[in-house]
Each structure stands twice: as C-alpha cells, then as structure tokens.
N, C-alpha and C positions, 0 to 999 in steps of 0.2 A: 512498767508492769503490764505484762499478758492480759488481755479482756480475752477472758476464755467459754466466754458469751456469746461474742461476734466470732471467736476462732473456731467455734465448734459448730456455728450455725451455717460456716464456709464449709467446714469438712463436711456439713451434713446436704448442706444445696451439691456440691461434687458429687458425693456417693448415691442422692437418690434421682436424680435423673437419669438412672437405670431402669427404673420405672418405666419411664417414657416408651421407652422399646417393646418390653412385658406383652403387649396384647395383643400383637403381632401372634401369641401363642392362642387365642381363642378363634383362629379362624378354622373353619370347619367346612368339611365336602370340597377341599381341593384338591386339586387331581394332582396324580403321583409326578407329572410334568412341573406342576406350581411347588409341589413340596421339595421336588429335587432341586428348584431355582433355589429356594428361600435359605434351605441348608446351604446350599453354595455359597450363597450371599452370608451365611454367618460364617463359614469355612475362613471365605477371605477376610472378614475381620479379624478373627482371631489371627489368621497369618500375618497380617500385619501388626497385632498385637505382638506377635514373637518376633518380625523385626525390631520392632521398636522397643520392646524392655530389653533385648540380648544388646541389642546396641548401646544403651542407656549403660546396663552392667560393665561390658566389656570395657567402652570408654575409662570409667571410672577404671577399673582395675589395668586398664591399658597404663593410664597417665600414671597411677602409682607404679608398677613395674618400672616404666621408663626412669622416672623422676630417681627412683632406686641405682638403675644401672647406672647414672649420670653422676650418681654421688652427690642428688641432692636432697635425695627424699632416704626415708627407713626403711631398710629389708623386710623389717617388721612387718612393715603398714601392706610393703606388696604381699610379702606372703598370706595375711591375716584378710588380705581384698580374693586374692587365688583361691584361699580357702571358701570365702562366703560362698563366690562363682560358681564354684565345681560342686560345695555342698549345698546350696539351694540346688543346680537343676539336676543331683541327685534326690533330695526330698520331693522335688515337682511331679520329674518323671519317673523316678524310681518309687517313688512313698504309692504313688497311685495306682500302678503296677499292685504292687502288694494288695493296697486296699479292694485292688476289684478283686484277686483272687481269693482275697483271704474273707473278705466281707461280706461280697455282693456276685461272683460269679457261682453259680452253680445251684443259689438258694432262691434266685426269682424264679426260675422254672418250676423248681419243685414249689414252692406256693401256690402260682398259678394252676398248676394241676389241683392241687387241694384244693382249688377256691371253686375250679369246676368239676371237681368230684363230691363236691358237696351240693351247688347248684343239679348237678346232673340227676344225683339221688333225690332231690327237693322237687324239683318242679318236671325231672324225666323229658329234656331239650330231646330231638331226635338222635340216633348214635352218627349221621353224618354228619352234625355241625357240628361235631366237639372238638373234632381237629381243629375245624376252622375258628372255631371260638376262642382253641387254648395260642393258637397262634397269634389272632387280634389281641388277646390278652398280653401276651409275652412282647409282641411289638410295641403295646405303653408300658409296660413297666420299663421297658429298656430306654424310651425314647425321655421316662420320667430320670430313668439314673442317668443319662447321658446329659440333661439338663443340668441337673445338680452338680454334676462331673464339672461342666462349665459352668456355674458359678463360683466352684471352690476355685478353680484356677485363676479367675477372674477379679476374684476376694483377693488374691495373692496379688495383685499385678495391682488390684486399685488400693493396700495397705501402703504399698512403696509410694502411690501417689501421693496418698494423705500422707504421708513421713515427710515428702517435698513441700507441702503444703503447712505445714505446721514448722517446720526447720525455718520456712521462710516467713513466714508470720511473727515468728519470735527474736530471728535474729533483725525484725524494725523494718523486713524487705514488703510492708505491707500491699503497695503497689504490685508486686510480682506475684503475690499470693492470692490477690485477688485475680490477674489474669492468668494463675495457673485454674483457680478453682472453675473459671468458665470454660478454659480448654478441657480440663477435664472433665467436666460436666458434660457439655458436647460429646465426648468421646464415652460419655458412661452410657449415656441415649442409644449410639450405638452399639454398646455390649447386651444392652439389653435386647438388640435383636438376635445377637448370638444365643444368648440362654434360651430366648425364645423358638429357635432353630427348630426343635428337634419335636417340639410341642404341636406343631400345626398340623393340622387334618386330622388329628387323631379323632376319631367316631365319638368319644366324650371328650367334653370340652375338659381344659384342665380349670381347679379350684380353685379359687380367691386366695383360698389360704396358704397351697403349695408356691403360686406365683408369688405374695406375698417372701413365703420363707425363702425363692430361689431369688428376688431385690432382694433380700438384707444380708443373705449371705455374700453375693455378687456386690454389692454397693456398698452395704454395712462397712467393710475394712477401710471404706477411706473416710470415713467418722474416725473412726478407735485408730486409724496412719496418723491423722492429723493433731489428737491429742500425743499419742505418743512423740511424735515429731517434733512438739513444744515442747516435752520432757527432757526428753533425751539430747536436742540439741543434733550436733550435722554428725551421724555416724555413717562415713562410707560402709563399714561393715554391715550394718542392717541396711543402708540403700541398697548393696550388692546384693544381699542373702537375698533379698525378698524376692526382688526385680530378676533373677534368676530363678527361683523357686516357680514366680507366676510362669515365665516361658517356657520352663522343663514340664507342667502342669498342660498350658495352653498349645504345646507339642503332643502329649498325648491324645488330648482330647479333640484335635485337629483329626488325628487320623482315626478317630473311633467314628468321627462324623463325615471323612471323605470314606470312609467305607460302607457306610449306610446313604450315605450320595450316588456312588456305584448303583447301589441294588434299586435307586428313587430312578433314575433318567438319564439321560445320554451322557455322556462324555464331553458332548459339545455343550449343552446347557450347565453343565458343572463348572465349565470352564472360564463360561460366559457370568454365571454367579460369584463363583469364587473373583475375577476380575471387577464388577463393581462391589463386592465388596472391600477387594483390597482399597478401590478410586475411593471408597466411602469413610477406609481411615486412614489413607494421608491426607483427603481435604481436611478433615476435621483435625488433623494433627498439626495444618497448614496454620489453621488458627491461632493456635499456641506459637508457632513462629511468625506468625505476623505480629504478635503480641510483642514479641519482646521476649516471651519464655525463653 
C-alpha cells in the first residue's frame, strides 16, 4: 500500500527547492553588464532544460516507433507516443504564442500609460520624465511577464518530473525515487535562477508575494506530477505529452530572453553566461547519473 504521506512530502522537498534560486530576483543597482550576465546564465539553463526534456521525449517515442517497425511493439503505442510529441510542443510553443497575443501583448502598454496618466494629472511629474517613466514602467511589466512566462514552462517540464517520481514510488522502485527527488531537487534550485532572470536590477525590488506565486507555479507541478504519477501508474503518453509541452514552452521563452540579453550587454558576455549556465545543468544532471537515475 502507497504511504502517500511520505510520497507527497518527496514530491514536495523536489518542487520547492525552486525556492532556493527566487532571490537571485531582489538584487538591485546592477549594472546592465551584471544583468546581461545573469539573464545569460538563466538563458543556458533553460537551453539545457530543452535538451534534456526533447531528449527524455524523443527517447521514449523513438524506442516505441522502433519496437513497432521490428514487429514487436503496437502501431498504436507509436502512433499515440508521435502524437503526444508533436501535440505537447504544439500546446508549449504554439499555446503561448497565442496567449501573448491574445492576453498579454498590446494591453501592458496601454495600462502603464493610464497608471501614468493618472500619476501625471495627480502629483504633475515634469512633462520630460514621462517618457522616461512610462518606459522604466513597461520595462518591469515586461520583465514581470517574462518571469511568469518562465515559470509556466518550467511547471510543465517539473509535472513530468513528479509523474517520474510518483510512477517510481508506486511501482516499490522506492530507492530510485528517492534519488530521483534529490536530482531533481538540485535541478529545481537551479530553475529558480532562471525565473529569477529577468527580475534583477529592476529599480523596485519584486514582492514576496509575486515571487512566492512564480515558486508554486514553477515548483508546484512536481507536487500535483508526483501524486498523479501514483494514480495513473507508467503512462508514456503523459510522460511524452508533458516532457514536450515543457520544451516547446522553454523554446519560446529562451528566445524572448536572448532578445532582451541582446539589448542588456555584449554578445561576448551573453555567450560567456549562456555557457556557465548550460556547465550549471549538466553538472547538476550529472548527479541524477551518478545516482543510478
């Protein structure tokens, strides 16, 4: 019988040492040299994050195709794995696509205007700092949505963990699920300095409570992975769906934050970032293979 006491208290030590990362976002008065390192350095995690779920995916749907061709595995199972594949990293990349346009592009501006057309008429700021105002304003909202952007992707990619985490706990593999929950744990530490990316130097610091809601969103899913994982038992189709989803996800939001890297600092420092962060999660992925995972 499942102790879903100790399984849930794994999925939960996994998902919140995202945490750990988070404060990386209250650093303030960095120069645009230090902001454009630290975005680089979350750049390469997540690019390593997109190796590593596409690879995990493909795998799985690779060995089912083959197993198919050979005449020993079900057409089925391949077709139903191809599907997952191509239909998460359309919902990843494609769903988010939508959701900026249809959501979130067009309406941060026009609020920030009103927030300073209201300040303006209130307190009457001189007429040459409103540009300048409405522009530091639009740069955190954007730097807020782009956080959040990264944790949604982040949520997707650590649901498939806890799914691994919970399938292994139930099928009695409890040795393995405990060294997966510490590779992953290590590896959540570091995603929290991706979400944290986009947060630093901002002239106000960000909130307890926004950081809070971008850990439970980012960490939260490999909680709710790891129970469902127990449920449901070894479904390649949702290992596939998900594990795709997060990368089609962590693709987009790669390039929304190498393009605000661009406009931070040189090309050579981005490069130089983006580089220890990719070193920063294969060591930490190193673990989970030294483990046994």
């Amino acid at each position: 019988m499942i102790d879903y006491f100790k399984l849930l208290l794994l999925g939960a030590i996994a998902g919140f040492t995202i945490f750990l990362g988070l404060p990386l976002a209250v650093l303030q008065n960095a120069s645009a040299r230090k902001k454009g390192f630290l975005n680089a350095f979350a750049i390469g995690i997540l690019v390593f994050l997109i190796i590593d779920v596409f690879s995990h995916a493909w795998q799985t749907t690779g060995d089912a195709a083959y197993s198919a061709f050979q005449g020993k595995g079900l057409v089925s199972n391949a077709l139903t794995d191809l599907l997952a594949l191509f239909g998460g990293l359309a919902a990843g990349l494609l769903g988010l696509v939508f959701y900026e346009s249809r959501f979130m592009k067009g309406t941060h501006s026009l609020q920030v205007e009103q927030q300073i057309t209201l300040t303006s008429s209130s307190e009457g700021p001189p007429a040459g700092n409103r540009a300048q105002l409405m522009n530091q304003k639009i740069v955190e909202v954007d730097a807020y949505r782009l956080s959040m952007m990264i944790a949604t992707g982040i949520g997707f990619h650590n649901f498939s963990e806890g799914l691994a985490i919970g399938q292994s706990y139930a099928s009695g593999a409890i040795g393995l699920a405990l060294i997966l929950v510490i590779g992953f744990g290590t590896h959540n530490a570091t995603e929290g300095f991706g979400i944290a990316g986009p947060l630093t130097g901002l002239a106000k610091r960000p909130s307890a409570r926004f950081l809070a809601t971008v850990g439970l969103v980012g960490g939260g899913p490999t909680f709710i992975g790891t129970l469902t994982g127990s449920l449901i038992g070894v479904s390649d189709f949702a290992y596939v769906l998900f594990l795709s989803a997060a990368g089609g996800a962590l693709v987009y939001v790669s390039m929304l934050m190498y393009n605000t890297g661009r406009r931070q600092t040189t090309n050579r420092i981005l490069m130089i970032g983006i580089f220890v962060g990719l070193s920063a999660g294969f060591l930490t992925d190193l673990i989970v293979t030294l483990g046994g995972a």
